[in-house]
C-alpha positions in Angstrom: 9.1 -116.9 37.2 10.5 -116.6 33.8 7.1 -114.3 32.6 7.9 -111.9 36.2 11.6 -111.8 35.1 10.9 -110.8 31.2 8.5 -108.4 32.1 11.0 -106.6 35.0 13.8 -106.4 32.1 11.0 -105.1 29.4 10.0 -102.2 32.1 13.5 -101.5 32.6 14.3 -101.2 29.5 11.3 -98.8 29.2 12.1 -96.5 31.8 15.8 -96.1 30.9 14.9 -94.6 27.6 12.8 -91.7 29.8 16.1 -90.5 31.6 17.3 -87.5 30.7 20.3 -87.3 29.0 23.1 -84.9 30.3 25.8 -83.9 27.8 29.0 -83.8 29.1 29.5 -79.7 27.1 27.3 -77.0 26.6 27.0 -76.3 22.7 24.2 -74.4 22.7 23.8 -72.9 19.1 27.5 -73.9 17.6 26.5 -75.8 14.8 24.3 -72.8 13.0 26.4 -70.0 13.9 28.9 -72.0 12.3 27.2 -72.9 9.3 26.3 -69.3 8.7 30.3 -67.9 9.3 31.5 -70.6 6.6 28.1 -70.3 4.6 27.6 -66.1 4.2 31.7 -65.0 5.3 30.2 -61.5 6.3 31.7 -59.6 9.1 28.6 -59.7 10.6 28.2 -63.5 10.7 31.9 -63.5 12.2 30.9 -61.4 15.0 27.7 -63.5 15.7 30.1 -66.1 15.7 32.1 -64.8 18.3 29.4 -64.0 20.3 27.9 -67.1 20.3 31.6 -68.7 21.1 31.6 -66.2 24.2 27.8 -67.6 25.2 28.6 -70.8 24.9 31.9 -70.3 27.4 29.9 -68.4 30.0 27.0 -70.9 30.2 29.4 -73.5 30.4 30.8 -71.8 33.1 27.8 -71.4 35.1 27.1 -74.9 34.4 30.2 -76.2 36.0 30.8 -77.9 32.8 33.5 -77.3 30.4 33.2 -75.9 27.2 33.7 -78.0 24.4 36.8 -79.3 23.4 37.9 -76.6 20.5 35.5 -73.5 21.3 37.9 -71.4 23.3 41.0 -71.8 20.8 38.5 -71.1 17.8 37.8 -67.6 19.6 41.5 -67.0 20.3 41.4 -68.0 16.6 39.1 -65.6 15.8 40.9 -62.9 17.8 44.1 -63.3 16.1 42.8 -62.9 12.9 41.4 -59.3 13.9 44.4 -58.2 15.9 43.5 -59.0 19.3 46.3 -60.8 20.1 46.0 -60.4 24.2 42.4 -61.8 24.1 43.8 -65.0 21.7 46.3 -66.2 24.4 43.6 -65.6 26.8 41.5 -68.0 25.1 44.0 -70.2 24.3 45.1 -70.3 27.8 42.2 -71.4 28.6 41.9 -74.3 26.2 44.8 -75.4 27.2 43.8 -75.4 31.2 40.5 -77.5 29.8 42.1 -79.7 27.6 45.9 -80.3 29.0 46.2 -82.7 25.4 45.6 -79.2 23.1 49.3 -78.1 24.1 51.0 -78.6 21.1 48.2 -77.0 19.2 47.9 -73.9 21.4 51.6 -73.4 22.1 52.1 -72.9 18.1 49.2 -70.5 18.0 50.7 -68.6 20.9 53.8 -68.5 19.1 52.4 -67.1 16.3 50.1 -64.8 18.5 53.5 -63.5 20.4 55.5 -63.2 17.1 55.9 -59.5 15.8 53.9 -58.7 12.5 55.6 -58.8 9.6 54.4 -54.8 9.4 56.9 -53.9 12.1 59.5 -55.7 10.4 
């Protein structure tokens, strides 16, 4: 009885470690686009950036999964720093509508987002 029992929890433990495993975000290729960005600093890495950023939010999407925690505010991030101020609180919008505990954090980038340039002053 013992031998049956030992060898039941030995194949379980086998076959559990052959299920896939389903991550709860879609990252796709974050890590590298990011390494190159902080790595090289060219314009070019920075829009490779941004287009991974926007891949990585549509194939969430079609998913049904959400993008990771961070992705969309770094892109409204991103969009700030080149003037795009309408597509940054679209982005941060949406990481807020994700992730309800990012509202400090996106309602002072949207401040700053919202404020006039210091040119027009």
């Amino acid at each position: 009885m013992k031998e049956r029992l030992l060898l039941l929890a030995v194949m379980v433990v086998m076959v559990s470690g052959c299920v896939e495993r389903t991550s709860m975000y879609y990252w796709e290729n974050y890590s590298n686009s990011l390494y190159h960005v902080k790595k090289d600093g060219t314009p070019e890495a920075r829009l490779e950036h941004e287009k991974t950023l926007l891949a990585i939010i549509a194939k969430a999407e079609a998913k049904g999964v959400k993008p990771p925690p961070g992705v969309c505010c770094e892109l409204g991030f991103h969009y700030l720093g080149i003037g795009k101020k309408e597509e940054a609180v679209k982005y941060f919008d949406m990481e807020q509508t994700a992730f309800p505990e990012s509202a400090q954090l996106v309602a002072a980038l949207k401040k700053k987002a919202l404020a006039p340039s210091e040119e027009t002053l």
